[in-house]
C-alpha positions in Angstrom: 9.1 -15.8 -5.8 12.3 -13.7 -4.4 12.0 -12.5 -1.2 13.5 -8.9 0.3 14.6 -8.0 3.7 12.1 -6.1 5.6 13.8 -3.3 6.4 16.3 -3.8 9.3 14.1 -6.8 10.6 15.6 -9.3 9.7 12.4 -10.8 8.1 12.4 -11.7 4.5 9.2 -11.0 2.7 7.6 -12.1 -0.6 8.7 -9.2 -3.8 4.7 -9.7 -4.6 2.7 -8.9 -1.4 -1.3 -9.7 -1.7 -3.0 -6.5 -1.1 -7.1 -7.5 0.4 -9.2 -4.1 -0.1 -11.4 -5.3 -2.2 -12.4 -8.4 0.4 -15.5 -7.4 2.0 -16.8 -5.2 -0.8 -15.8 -6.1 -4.3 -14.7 -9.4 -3.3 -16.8 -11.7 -0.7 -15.2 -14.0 2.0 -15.2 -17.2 -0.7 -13.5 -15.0 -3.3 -11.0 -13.7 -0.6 -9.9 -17.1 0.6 -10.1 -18.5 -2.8 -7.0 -15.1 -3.4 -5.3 -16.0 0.2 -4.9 -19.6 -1.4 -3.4 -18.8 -4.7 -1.2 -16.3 -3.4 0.2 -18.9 -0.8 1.1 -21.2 -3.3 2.8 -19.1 -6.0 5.1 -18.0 -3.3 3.6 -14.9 -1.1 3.8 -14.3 2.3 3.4 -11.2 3.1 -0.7 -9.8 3.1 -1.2 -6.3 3.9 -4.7 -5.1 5.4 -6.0 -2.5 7.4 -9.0 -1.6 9.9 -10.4 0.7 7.2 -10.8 -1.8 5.1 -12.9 -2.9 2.7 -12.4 0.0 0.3 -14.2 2.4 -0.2 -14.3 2.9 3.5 -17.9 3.2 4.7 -19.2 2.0 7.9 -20.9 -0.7 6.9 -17.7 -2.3 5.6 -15.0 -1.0 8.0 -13.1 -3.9 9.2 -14.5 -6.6 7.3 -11.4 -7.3 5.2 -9.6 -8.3 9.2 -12.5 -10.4 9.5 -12.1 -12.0 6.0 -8.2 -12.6 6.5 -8.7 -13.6 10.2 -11.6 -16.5 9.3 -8.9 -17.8 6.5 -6.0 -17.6 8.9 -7.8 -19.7 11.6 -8.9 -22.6 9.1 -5.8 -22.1 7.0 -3.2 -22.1 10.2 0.6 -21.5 9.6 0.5 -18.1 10.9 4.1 -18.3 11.3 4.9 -18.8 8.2 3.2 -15.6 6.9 3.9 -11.6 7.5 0.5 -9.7 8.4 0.4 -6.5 7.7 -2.0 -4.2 8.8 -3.0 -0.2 9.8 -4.1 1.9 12.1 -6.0 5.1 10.3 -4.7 9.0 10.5 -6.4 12.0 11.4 -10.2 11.5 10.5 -13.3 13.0 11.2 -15.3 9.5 9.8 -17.4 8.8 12.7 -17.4 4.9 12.3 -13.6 4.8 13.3 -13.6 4.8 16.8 -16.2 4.9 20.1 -18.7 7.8 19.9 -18.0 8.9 17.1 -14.5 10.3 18.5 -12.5 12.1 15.7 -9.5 9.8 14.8 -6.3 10.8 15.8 -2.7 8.8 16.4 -3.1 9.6 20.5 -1.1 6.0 22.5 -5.2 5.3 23.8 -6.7 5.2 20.0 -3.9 3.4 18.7 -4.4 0.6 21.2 -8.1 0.5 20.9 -7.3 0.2 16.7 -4.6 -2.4 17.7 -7.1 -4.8 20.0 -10.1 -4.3 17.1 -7.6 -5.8 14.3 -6.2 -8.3 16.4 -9.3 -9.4 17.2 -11.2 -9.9 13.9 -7.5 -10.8 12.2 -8.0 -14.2 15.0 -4.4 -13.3 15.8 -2.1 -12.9 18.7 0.4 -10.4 17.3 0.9 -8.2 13.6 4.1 -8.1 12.3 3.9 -4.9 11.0 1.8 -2.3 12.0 1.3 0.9 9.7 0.5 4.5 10.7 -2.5 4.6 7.0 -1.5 8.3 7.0 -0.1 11.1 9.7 -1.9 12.4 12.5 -0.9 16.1 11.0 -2.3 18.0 8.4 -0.8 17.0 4.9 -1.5 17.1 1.1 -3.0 13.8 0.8 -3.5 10.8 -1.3 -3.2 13.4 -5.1 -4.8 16.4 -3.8 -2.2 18.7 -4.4 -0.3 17.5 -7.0 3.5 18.1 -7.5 2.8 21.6 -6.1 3.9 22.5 -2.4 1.1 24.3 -0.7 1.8 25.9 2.8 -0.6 23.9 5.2 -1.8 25.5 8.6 -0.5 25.0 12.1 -1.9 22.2 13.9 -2.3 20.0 16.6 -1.2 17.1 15.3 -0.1 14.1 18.3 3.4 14.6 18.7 5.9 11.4 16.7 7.7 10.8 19.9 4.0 10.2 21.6 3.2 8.1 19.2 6.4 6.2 18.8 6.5 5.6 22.5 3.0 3.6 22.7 4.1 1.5 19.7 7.4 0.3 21.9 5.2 -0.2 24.5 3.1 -2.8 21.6 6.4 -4.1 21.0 7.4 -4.7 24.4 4.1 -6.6 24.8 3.9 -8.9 21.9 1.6 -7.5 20.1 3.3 -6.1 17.1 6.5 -7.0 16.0 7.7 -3.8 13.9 6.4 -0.5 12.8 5.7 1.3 9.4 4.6 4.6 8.1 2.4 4.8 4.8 1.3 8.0 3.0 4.2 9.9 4.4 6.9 12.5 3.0 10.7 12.7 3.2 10.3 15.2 6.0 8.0 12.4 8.1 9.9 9.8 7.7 13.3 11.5 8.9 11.4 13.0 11.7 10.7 9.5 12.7 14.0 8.2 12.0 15.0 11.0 14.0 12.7 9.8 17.0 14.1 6.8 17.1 17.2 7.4 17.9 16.2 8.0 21.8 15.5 4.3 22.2 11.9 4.6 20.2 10.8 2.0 17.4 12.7 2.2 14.0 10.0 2.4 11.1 10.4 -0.3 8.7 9.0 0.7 5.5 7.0 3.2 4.0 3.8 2.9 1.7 3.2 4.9 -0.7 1.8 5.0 -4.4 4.1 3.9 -7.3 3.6 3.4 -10.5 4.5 4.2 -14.1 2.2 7.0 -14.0 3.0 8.4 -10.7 7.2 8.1 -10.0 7.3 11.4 -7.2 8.7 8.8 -4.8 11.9 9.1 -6.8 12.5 12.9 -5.9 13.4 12.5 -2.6 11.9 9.2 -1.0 14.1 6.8 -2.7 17.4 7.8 -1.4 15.5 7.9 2.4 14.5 4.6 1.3 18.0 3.3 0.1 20.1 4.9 2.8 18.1 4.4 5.8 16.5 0.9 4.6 12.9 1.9 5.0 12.1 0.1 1.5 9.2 1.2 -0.1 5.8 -1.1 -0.2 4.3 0.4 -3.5 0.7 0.6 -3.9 -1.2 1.0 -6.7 1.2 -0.2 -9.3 -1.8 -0.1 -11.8 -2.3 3.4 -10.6 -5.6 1.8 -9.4 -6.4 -0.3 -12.7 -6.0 2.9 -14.9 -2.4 1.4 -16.5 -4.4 -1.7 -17.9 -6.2 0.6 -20.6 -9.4 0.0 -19.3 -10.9 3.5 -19.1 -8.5 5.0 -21.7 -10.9 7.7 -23.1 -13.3 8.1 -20.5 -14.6 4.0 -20.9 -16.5 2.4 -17.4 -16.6 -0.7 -18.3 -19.5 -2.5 -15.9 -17.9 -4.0 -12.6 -14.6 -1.8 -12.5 -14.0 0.5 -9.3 -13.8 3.5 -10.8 -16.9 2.7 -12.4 -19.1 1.4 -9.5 -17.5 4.5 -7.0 -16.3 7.0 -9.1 -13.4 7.4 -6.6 -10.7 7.5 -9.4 -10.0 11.5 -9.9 -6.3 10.8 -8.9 -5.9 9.2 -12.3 -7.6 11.8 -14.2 -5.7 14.6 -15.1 -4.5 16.0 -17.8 -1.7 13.9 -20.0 -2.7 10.5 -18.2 -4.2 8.8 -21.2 -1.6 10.2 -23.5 0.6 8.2 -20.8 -0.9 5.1 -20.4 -1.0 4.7 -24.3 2.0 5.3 -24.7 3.4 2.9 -22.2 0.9 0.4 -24.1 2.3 1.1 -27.3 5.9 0.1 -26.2 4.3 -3.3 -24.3 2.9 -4.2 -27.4 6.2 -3.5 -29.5 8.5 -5.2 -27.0 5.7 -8.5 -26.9 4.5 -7.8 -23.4 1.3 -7.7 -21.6 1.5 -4.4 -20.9 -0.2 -5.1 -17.4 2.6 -7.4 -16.8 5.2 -5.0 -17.4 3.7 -2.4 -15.6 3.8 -4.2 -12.8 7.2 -5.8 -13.1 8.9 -2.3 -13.7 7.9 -1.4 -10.1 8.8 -5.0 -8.4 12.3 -4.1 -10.3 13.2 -0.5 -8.6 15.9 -1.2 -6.2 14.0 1.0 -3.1 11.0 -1.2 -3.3 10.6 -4.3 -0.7 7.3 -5.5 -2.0 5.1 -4.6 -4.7 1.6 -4.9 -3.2 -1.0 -6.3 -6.3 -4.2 -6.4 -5.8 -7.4 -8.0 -7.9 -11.1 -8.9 -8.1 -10.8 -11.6 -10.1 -8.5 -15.4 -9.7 -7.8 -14.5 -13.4 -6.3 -11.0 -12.8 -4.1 -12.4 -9.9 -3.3 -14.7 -12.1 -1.8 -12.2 -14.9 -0.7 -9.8 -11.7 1.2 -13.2 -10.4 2.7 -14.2 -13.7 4.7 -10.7 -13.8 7.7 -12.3 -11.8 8.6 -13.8 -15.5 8.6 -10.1 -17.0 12.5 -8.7 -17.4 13.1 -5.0 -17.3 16.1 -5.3 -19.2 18.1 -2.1 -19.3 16.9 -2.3 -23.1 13.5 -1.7 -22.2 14.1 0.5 -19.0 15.7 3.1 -21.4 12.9 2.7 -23.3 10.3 3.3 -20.2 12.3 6.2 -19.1 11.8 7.9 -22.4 8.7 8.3 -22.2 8.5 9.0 -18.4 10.8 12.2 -19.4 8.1 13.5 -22.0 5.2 12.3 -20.0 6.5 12.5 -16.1 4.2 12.2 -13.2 0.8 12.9 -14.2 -1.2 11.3 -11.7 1.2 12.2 -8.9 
């Protein structure tokens, strides 16, 4: 397993990272641990959480995935020898987030009440990176508006410099060692970059979705990436299980996410099966498991630090693990790109 600089950190981190939504709700504690373990020994060590974990988030369930990780870390040990990687959540009115039903925002006082929760159930003294899930202001979110720019109201939203500054002081304490943004724009993450330069935290990385279905981080995003070395962690590189083929043509097969919570409309527009089967069509021509190379094309793009796979299963890790061994030769990225120019972007 090759591992990438963290941004300016200094800390090297698995091009695989283990992604744990599903512990706590797809996946129970033995399942998760049974994950954590494979993981470790083919080579990962970076795991990425967050409070709001499990997925979907639901009361019930919130921070159960920290409790999962934290349980495996304290009978597993070498916590030096791993990057944690967790998040506090955006602007939400979800009740269950923080005391009283208090709307979430990124204000220093929520942030450290997040921070103390997660270090808590994660059985942990510090995080090594600690993610804003998504900004504080109001944005076009997680698909909603497609490629198309819609003007968004004024707001309130918590100043970055406000923000920033409580985040040093976490640094300054111990508590987290660096800082990353996730869900953000080109425009965030330069007015963060920009923020820093008064003495304030430098973000790290940025993640956001990625995938052979959804390439918008290109336009803009991957030169911020490059230049500034805020490498990208990509989520969703199987555009959340939609690139393995499974519900090409409107199929639920019994188990699958989409199936048991119907939360998959950011995969369901118009010209995404066309895509998918058409990616498919090439794996199977070139003699590769077209999961595999999905996957592999993203761990391949020079702006991404760590591809973050996630599973239900020990055999799908196994296939999602297995993707290091998949070339994308500049054969078969012309041949990728091909069809990305006839079929570009339609789950963005």
């Amino acid at each position: 397993m090759n591992k990438r600089e963290l941004g300016r950190t200094g800390i090297m981190v698995s091009e695989l990272c283990l992604g744990t939504m599903t512990f706590g709700q797809q996946n129970t504690q033995a399942e998760g641990h049974a994950q954590l373990d494979l993981a470790l020994e083919r080579g990962i060590n970076f795991i990425d959480t967050a409070e709001l974990y499990a997925i979907p988030p639901r009361a019930e369930t919130y921070g159960a995935t920290e409790t999962i990780i934290g349980n495996w870390l304290k009978a597993k040990g070498g916590r030096d020898k791993l990057v944690i990687a967790s998040k506090v959540v955006g602007r939400s009115s979800s009740p269950w987030f923080r005391p009283g039903g208090e709307p979430a925002r990124l204000t220093p006082r929520q942030i450290r009440y997040a921070l103390e929760g997660s270090l808590r159930r994660l059985k942990t003294d510090y995080i090594d990176l600690y993610q804003l899930h998504w900004p504080d202001r109001q944005i076009n979110l997680f698909g909603e508006g497609g490629t198309t720019f819609k003007e968004l109201p004024a707001d309130d939203s918590v100043p970055v410099e406000e923000t920033l500054a409580v985040l040093g002081d976490l640094v300054a304490e111990g508590k987290i060692r660096h800082v990353g943004l996730s869900n953000e724009t080109a425009w965030g993450v330069a007015s963060f970059l920009a923020a820093s330069r008064s003495g304030l935290p430098r973000v790290a990385s940025i993640q956001n979705a990625y995938n052979l279905i959804n390439r918008t981080f290109e336009i803009g995003l991957a030169e911020m990436a490059l230049q500034e070395r805020v490498g990208l962690l990509a989520y969703s590189p199987l555009a959340q299980g939609y690139l393995t083929g499974k519900y090409l043509n409107g199929a639920r097969p019994a188990g699958a996410r989409t199936t048991l919570f119907n939360r998959g409309q950011r995969y369901e527009k118009p010209g995404v099966d066309e895509a998918i089967s058409a990616y498919h069509a090439l794996a199977r021509q070139e003699g590769i498991d077209p999961i595999q190379m999905a996957v592999a094309f993203v761990t391949s793009r020079p702006f991404v630090t760590s591809n973050i796979i996630g599973a239900t299963s020990i055999a799908q890790l196994e296939t999602l693990l297995a993707s290091i061994n998949v070339a994308i030769t500049p054969e078969l990225e012309e041949k990728i790109n091909a069809i990305h120019q006839v079929h570009s972007n339609p789950a963005p």
